[in-house]
N, C-alpha and C positions, 0 to 999 in steps of 0.2 A: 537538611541538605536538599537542594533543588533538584527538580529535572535534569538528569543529565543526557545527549544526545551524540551516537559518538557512530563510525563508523566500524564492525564487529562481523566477524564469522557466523553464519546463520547456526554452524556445527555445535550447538553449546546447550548444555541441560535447559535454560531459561529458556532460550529462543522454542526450543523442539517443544514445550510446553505449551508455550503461547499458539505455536503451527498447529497442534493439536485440539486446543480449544477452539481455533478460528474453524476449523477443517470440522467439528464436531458442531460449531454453532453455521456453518455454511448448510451442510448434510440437513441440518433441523430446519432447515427455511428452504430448500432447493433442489427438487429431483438432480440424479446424475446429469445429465446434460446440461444444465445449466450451471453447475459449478466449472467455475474455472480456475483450479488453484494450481497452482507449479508446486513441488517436492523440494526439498531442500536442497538437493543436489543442483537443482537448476538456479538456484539461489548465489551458487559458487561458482559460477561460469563468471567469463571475463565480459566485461560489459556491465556489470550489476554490482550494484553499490547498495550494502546492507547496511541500514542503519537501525542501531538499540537503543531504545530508552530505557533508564535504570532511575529507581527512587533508593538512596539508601543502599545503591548498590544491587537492589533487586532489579531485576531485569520485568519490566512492565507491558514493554512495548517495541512494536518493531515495524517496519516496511522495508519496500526495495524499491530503487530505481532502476526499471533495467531498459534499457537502451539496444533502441530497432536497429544501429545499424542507418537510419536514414536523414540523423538531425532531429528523431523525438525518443521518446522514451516512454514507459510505461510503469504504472506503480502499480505494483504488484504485495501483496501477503501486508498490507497495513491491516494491523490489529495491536488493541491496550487490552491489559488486565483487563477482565469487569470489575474488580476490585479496585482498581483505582481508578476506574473512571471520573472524571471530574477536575483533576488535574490536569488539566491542559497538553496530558501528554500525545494528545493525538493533532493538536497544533504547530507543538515543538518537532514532532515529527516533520509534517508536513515544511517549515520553517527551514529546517534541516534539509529537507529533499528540494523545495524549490531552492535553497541557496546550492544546492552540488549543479542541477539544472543549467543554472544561469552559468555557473562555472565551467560549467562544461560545454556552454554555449548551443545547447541546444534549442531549437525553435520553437516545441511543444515537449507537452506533457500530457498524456491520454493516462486513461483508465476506463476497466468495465466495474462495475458494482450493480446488486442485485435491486428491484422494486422493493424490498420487503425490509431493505436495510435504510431507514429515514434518515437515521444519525448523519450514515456517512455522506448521504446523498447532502443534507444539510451542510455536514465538512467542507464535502470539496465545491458546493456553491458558494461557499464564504469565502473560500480563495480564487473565487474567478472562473471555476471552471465552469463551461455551456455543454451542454448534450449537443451530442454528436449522431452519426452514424456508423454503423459497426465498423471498425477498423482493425489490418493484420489480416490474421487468421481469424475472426469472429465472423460465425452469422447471426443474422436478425434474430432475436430471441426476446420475445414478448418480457421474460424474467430480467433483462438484461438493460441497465443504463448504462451507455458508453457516454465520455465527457471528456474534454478535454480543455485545458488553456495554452492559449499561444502568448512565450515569452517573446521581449523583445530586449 
């Protein structure tokens, strides 16, 4: 059974799983002030489009689109199993969020992600995105790579 990529309640045994290992692998690479994670409740606000990816039914993976308000939006809580890594499910994500993006007709697409995390920095360079400067509510934080791509 393939990847599957679907739009889901962050409220759910699998998801709160995966929040938990992201939130425990952030804490191992990141004094307090440089983490920046949202709680799941802010995950359920209006504006925010959570999407799961499930192997088999298992829930593997997850992000959020969540939307400034100004024409961009932010992904927020992307994380896969480490167990499945390798299946592309952090693609299919992304695939899925740039396509609600474009649907939504939004102009951008930001993100902050840590120095220490290569993988995802590698990710989101493979779909276009450039380093930025802090944007929002972020300041400059030497731990901190802000990015973004502009859709058209």
């Amino acid at each position: 059974m393939p990847i599957t990529i679907a739009l889901e309640s962050p409220r759910q045994e699998g998801v709160l799983r995966l929040l938990d290992l992201s939130d425990a692998y952030a804490q191992s690479l990141y004094p307090p002030e440089s983490n920046h994670l949202v709680d799941v409740s802010m995950l359920e606000k209006a504006g925010v489009s959570f999407f799961v990816a499930r192997n088999e039914g298992s829930i593997v993976g997850c992000c959020a689109l969540v939307e400034a308000g100004d024409g961009t939006a932010e992904i927020k809580r992307m994380f896969v199993d480490p167990d499945t890594r390798g299946l592309k499910v952090a693609s299919k994500l992304m695939a899925a969020l740039e396509a609600a993006a474009a649907e939504k007709e939004l102009r951008a697409v930001r993100l902050e992600t840590g120095i220490y995390q290569p993988e995802a920095i590698s990710l989101y360079r493979k779909y276009g995105y450039l380093e930025i400067e802090p944007f929002g509510s972020y300041l400059p934080d030497p731990l901190s790579r802000f990015m973004e791509k502009r859709l058209t």
